[in-house]
C-alpha positions as CSV (number, residue, x, y, z in Angstrom):
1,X,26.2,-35.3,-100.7
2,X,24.7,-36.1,-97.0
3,X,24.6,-39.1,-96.1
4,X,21.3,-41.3,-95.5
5,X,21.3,-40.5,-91.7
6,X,21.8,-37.4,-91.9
7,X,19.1,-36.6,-94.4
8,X,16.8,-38.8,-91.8
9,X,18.0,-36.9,-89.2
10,X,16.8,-33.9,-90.1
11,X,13.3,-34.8,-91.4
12,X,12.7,-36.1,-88.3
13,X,13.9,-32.4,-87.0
14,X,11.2,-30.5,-89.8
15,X,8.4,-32.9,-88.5
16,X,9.0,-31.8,-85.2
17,X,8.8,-28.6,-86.0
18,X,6.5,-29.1,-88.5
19,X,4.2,-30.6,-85.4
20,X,4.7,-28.0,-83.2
21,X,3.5,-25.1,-86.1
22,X,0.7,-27.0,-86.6
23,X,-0.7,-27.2,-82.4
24,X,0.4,-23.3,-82.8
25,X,-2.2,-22.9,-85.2
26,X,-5.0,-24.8,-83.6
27,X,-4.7,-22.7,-80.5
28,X,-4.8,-19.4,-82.0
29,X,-7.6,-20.8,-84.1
30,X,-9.4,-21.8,-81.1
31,X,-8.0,-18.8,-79.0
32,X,-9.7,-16.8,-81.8
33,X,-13.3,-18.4,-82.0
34,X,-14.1,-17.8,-78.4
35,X,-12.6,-14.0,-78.7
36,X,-14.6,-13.0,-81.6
37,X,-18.1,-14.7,-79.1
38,X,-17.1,-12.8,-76.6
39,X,-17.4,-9.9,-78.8
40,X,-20.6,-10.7,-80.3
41,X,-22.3,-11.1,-77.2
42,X,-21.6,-7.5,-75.3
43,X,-21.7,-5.7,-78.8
44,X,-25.7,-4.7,-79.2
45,X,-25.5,-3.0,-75.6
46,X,-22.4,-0.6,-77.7
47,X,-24.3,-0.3,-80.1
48,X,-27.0,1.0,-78.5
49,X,-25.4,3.7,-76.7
50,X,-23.7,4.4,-79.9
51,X,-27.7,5.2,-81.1
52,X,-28.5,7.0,-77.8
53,X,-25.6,9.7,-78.4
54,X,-27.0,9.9,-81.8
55,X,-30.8,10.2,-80.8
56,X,-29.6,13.3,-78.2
57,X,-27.6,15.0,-80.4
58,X,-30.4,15.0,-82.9
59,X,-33.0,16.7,-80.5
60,X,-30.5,19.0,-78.8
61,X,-28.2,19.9,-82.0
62,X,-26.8,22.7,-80.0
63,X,-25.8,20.8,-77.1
64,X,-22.0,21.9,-76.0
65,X,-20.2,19.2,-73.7
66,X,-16.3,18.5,-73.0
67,X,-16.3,15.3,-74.3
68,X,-16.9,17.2,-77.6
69,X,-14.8,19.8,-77.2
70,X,-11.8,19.7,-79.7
71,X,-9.9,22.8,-77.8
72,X,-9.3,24.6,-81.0
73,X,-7.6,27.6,-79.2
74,X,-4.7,25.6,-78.6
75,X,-1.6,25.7,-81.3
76,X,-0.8,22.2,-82.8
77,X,2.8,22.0,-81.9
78,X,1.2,22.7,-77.8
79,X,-1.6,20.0,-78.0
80,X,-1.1,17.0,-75.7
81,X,-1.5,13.8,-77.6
82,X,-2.4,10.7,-75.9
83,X,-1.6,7.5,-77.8
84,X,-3.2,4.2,-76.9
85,X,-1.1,1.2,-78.2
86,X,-2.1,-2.0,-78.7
87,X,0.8,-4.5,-79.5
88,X,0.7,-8.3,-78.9
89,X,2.9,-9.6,-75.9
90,X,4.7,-12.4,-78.6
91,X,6.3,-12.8,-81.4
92,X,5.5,-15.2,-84.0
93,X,3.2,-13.4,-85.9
94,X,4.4,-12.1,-89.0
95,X,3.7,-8.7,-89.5
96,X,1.3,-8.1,-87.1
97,X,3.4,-5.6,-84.6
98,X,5.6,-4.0,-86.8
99,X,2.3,-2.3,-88.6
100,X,0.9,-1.3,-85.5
101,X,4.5,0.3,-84.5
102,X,5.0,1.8,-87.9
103,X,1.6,3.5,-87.4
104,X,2.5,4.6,-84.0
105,X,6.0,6.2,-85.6
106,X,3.8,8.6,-87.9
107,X,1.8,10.0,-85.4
108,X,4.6,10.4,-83.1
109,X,6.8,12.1,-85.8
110,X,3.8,15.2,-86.4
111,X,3.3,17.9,-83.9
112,X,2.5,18.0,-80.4
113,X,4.0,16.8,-77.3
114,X,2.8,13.3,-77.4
115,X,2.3,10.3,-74.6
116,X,2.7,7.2,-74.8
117,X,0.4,4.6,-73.6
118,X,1.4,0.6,-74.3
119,X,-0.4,-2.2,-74.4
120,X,1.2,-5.6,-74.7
121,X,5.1,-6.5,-74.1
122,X,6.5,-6.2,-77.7
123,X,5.5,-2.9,-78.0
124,X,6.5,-2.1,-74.4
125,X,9.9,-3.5,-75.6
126,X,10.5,-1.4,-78.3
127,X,9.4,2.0,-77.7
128,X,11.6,1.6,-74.1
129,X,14.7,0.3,-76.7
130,X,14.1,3.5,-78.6
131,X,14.0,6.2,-76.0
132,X,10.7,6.9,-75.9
133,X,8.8,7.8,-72.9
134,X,5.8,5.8,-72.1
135,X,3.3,6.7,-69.2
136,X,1.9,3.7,-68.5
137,X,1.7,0.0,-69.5
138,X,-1.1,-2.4,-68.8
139,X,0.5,-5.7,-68.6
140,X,-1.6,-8.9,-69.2
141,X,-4.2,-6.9,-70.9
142,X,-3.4,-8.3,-74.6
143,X,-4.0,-12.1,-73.7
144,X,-7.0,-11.7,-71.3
145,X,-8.8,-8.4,-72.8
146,X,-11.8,-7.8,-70.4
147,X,-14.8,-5.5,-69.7
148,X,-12.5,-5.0,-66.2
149,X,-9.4,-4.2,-68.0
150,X,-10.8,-1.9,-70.5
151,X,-13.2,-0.2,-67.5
152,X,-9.7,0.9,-66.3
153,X,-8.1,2.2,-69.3
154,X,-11.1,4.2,-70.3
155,X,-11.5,5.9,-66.9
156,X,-7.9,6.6,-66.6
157,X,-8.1,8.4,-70.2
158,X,-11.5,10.2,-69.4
159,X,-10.0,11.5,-66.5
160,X,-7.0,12.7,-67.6
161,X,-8.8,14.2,-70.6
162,X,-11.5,16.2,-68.1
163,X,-8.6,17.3,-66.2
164,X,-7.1,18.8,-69.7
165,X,-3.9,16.5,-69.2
166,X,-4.1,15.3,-73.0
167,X,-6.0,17.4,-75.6
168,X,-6.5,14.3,-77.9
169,X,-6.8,10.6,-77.7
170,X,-6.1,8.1,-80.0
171,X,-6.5,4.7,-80.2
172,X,-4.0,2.1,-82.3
173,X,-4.8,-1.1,-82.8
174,X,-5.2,-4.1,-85.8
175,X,-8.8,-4.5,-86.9
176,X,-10.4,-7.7,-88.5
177,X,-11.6,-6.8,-91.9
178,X,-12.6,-10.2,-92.9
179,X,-12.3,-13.5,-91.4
180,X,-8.6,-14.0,-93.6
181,X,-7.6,-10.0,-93.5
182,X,-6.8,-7.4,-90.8
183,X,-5.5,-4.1,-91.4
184,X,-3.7,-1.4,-88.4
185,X,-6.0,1.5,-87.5
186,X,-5.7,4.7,-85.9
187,X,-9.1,5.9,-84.3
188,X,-9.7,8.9,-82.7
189,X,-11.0,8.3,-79.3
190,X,-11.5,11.4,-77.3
191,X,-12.6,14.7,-78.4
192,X,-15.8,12.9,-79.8
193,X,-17.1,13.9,-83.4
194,X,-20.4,14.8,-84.6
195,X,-20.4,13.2,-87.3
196,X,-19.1,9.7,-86.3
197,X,-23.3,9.5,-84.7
198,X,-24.7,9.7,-87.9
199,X,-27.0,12.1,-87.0
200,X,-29.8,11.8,-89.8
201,X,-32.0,14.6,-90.8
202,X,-35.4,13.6,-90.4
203,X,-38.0,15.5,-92.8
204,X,-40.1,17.8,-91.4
205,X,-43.4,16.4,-91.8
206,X,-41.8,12.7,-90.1
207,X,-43.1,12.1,-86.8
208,X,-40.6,12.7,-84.0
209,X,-40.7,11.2,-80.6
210,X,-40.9,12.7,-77.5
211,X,-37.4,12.2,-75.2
212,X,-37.3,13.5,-71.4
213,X,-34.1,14.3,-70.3
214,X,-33.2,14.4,-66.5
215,X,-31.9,16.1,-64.9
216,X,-30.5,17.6,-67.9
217,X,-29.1,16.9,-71.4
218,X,-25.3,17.6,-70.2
219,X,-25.8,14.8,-67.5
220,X,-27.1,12.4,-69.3
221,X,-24.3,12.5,-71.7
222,X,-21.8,12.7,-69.3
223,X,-23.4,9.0,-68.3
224,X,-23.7,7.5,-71.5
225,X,-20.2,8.8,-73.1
226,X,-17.9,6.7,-70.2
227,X,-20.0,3.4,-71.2
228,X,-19.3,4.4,-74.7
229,X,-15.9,4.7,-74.5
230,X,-15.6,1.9,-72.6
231,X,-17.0,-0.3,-75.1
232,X,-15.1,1.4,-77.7
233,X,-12.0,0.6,-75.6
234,X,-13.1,-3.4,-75.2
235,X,-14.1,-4.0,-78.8
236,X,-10.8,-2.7,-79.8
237,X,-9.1,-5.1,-77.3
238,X,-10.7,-7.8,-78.6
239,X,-10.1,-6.8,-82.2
240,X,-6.7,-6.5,-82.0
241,X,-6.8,-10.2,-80.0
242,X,-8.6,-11.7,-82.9
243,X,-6.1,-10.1,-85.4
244,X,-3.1,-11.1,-83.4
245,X,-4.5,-14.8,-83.6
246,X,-5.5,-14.7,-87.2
247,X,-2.2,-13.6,-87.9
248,X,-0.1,-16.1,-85.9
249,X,-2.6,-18.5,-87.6
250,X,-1.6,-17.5,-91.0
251,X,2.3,-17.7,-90.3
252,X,2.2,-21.2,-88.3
253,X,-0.1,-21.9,-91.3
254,X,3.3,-21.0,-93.7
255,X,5.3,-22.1,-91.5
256,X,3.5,-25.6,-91.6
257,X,3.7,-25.6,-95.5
258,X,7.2,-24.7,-95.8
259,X,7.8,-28.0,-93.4
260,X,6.0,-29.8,-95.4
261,X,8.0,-28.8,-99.0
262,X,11.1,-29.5,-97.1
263,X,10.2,-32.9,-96.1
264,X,9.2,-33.6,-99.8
265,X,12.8,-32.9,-100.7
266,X,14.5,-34.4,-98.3
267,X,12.9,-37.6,-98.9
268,X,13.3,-37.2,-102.4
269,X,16.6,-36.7,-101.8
């Protein structure tokens, strides 16, 4: 049996520890708050070009643009796949990465020739450790996700897709379901869907307004779509910031009850 000092000894240790778990927790939590305002605020203007895709395609249902285009003439196995990764840049947060990672294993393991496109360090990390090719990282991105920084990820990937450099683009990241869950989600970015716009049918004898387009259709969408990918781009950042935190919050949260428990014994001992 240990000794009295010992067993001191190393409660004093656990409380340490135990103190340090805890600040962990009120940063993220804070961290967290201000991520999720940040959000709120530039999500109605999103939003709203969300609804002005919707409102075109439903006056012009036969409008034909590339940002649409899914490229059906070209065989799976010879489609260019663009993955866009969104990792944390630390540790300490239980499970967090490894389902992002697992996520990003399945896509890379169907057909195509796929590219790799990281966002934070761990992920960086491990896809280098493993062999894998990535095309580009976007370092600091994770902890400080901005309109700025998402601006330039979403141009780089509209470009390359108008250039015909990637057929497809998808986007992997950790949502927030509820303010205690998130779960890792793949979205497909780029070719845009139809029916991710909700286009209702409106009955015939419903009034209908009157939309001007100028100079054209085509033009206008290729306006709106960059702004809408954009945002797309930046609410994910944040998301995935806000999940990150949550779940760092949970396991300094475990981490701070497990102290606890072993202080209990110790002194009982």
């Amino acid at each position: 049996m240990s000794d009295i000092r010992e067993i001191q000894e190393r409660i004093a240790s656990v409380r340490d520890t135990m103190k340090i778990t805890n600040a962990m927790y009120m940063i993220s939590s804070s961290k967290m708050k201000q991520a999720r305002k940040k959000l709120a605020e530039t999500e109605p203007y999103f939003y709203a070009m969300q609804g002005e895709i919707s409102r075109i395609l439903r006056h012009v249902p036969d409008l034909r643009h590339h940002y649409f285009d899914a490229r059906s003439d070209i065989p799976a196995e010879k489609r260019r796949i663009a993955s866009l990764v969104i990792t944390a840049d630390k540790g300490m947060a239980g499970s967090y990465n490894h389902d992002i990672v697992r996520l990003e294993e399945q896509i890379l393991a169907g057909p195509g020739q796929h590219k790799l496109f990281i966002i934070g360090e761990l992920g960086r990390q491990y896809f280098s450790r493993h062999g894998m090719a990535i095309e580009s990282s976007f370092q600091y991105t994770v902890q400080h996700p901005t309109m700025h920084r998402a601006r330039l990820i979403s141009e780089m990937i509209l470009n390359m897709f108008t250039a015909g450099e990637v057929d497809e683009v998808y986007l992997v990241y950790t949502r927030m379901d509820n303010a205690m869950s998130s779960s890792a989600q793949i979205v497909q970015l780029l070719p845009l869907k139809r029916t991710s716009f909700e286009i209702m049918k409106m009955p015939l004898n419903m009034h209908r307004e009157t939309i001007d387009l100028y100079p054209d259709a085509e033009s206008v969408m290729s306006s709106i779509v960059p702004n809408y990918v954009k945002g797309m781009v930046y609410s994910c950042l944040v998301e995935a910031y806000c999940s990150e935190q949550n779940a760092r919050m949970m396991a300094m949260q475990t981490a701070t009850d497990s102290a606890r428990d072993i202080i209990r014994d110790l002194s009982v001992q």
